[in-house]
C-alpha positions in Angstrom: 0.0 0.0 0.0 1.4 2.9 -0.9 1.6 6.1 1.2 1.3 9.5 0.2 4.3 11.8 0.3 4.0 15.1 1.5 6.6 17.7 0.7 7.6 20.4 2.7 9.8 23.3 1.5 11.4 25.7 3.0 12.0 29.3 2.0 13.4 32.3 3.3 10.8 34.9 4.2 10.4 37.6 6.3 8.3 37.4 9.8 6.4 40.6 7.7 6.1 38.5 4.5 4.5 35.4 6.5 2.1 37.6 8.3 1.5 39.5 5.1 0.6 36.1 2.8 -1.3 34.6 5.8 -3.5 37.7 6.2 -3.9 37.9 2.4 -4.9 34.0 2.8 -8.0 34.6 6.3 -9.1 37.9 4.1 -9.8 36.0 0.9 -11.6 33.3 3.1 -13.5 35.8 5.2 -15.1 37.1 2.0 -16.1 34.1 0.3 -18.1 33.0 3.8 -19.4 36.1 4.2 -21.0 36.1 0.5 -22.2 33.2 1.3 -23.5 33.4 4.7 -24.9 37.0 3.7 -28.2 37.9 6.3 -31.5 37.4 3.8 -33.5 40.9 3.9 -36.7 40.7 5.4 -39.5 40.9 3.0 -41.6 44.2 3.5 -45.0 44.7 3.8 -47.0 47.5 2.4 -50.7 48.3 3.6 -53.4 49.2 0.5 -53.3 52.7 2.3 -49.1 52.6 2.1 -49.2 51.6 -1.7 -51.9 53.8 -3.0 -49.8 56.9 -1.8 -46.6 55.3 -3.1 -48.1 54.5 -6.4 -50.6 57.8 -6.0 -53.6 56.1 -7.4 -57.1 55.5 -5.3 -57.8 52.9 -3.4 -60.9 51.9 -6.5 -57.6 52.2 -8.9 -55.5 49.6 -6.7 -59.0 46.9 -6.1 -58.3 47.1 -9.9 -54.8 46.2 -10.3 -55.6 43.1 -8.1 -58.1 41.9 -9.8 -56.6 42.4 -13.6 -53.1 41.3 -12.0 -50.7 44.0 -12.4 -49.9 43.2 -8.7 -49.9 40.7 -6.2 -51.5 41.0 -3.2 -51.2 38.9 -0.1 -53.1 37.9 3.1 -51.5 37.2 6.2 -53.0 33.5 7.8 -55.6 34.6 10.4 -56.2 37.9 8.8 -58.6 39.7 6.4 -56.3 42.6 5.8 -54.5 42.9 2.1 -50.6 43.3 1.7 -48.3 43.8 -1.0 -44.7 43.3 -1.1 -42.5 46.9 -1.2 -40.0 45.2 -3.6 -43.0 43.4 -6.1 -44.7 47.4 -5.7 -41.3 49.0 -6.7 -40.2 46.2 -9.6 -43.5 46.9 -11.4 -43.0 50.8 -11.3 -39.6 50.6 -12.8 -41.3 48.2 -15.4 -44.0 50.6 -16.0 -41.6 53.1 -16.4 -39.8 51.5 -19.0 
């Protein structure tokens, strides 16, 4: 069976060089967890009220939307009051803009 050799080497380096490479080294492992670990933003809800004075349209104009589909509403379980998600409310006025 064979075993597996490992090499070592050794080099002449400065004590500044070593901590120099090795911080290099933690900083480029640092970022890649915090990328990935990055805090999910939580989603924000708008009242009817709140997005009929975003989107300065009547509260008639809004029932409308619903219904046709321009946007989404949502209810929360237990409730009867309507939501709508800020970021679904704001994506459809930059694609209305367009």
């Amino acid at each position: 069976m064979a075993v597996p050799v490992q090499q070592v080497s050794i080099i002449n380096i400065t004590i500044d060089e070593l901590q120099n490479a090795i911080t290099k080294g933690v900083a480029k492992q640092l970022s890649e967890l915090k990328e990935f670990y990055e805090p999910v933003k939580p989603v924000e809800f708008l009242t009817r009220i709140e997005v009929s004075k975003l989107l300065k349209i009547n509260l008639s104009t809004l029932h409308g939307y619903v219904k046709n589909n321009v946007v989404q509403s949502y209810q929360m379980e237990g409730s009867h009051r309507v939501y709508f998600k800020r970021s679904e409310i704001e994506a459809r006025m930059l694609k209305v803009k367009k």
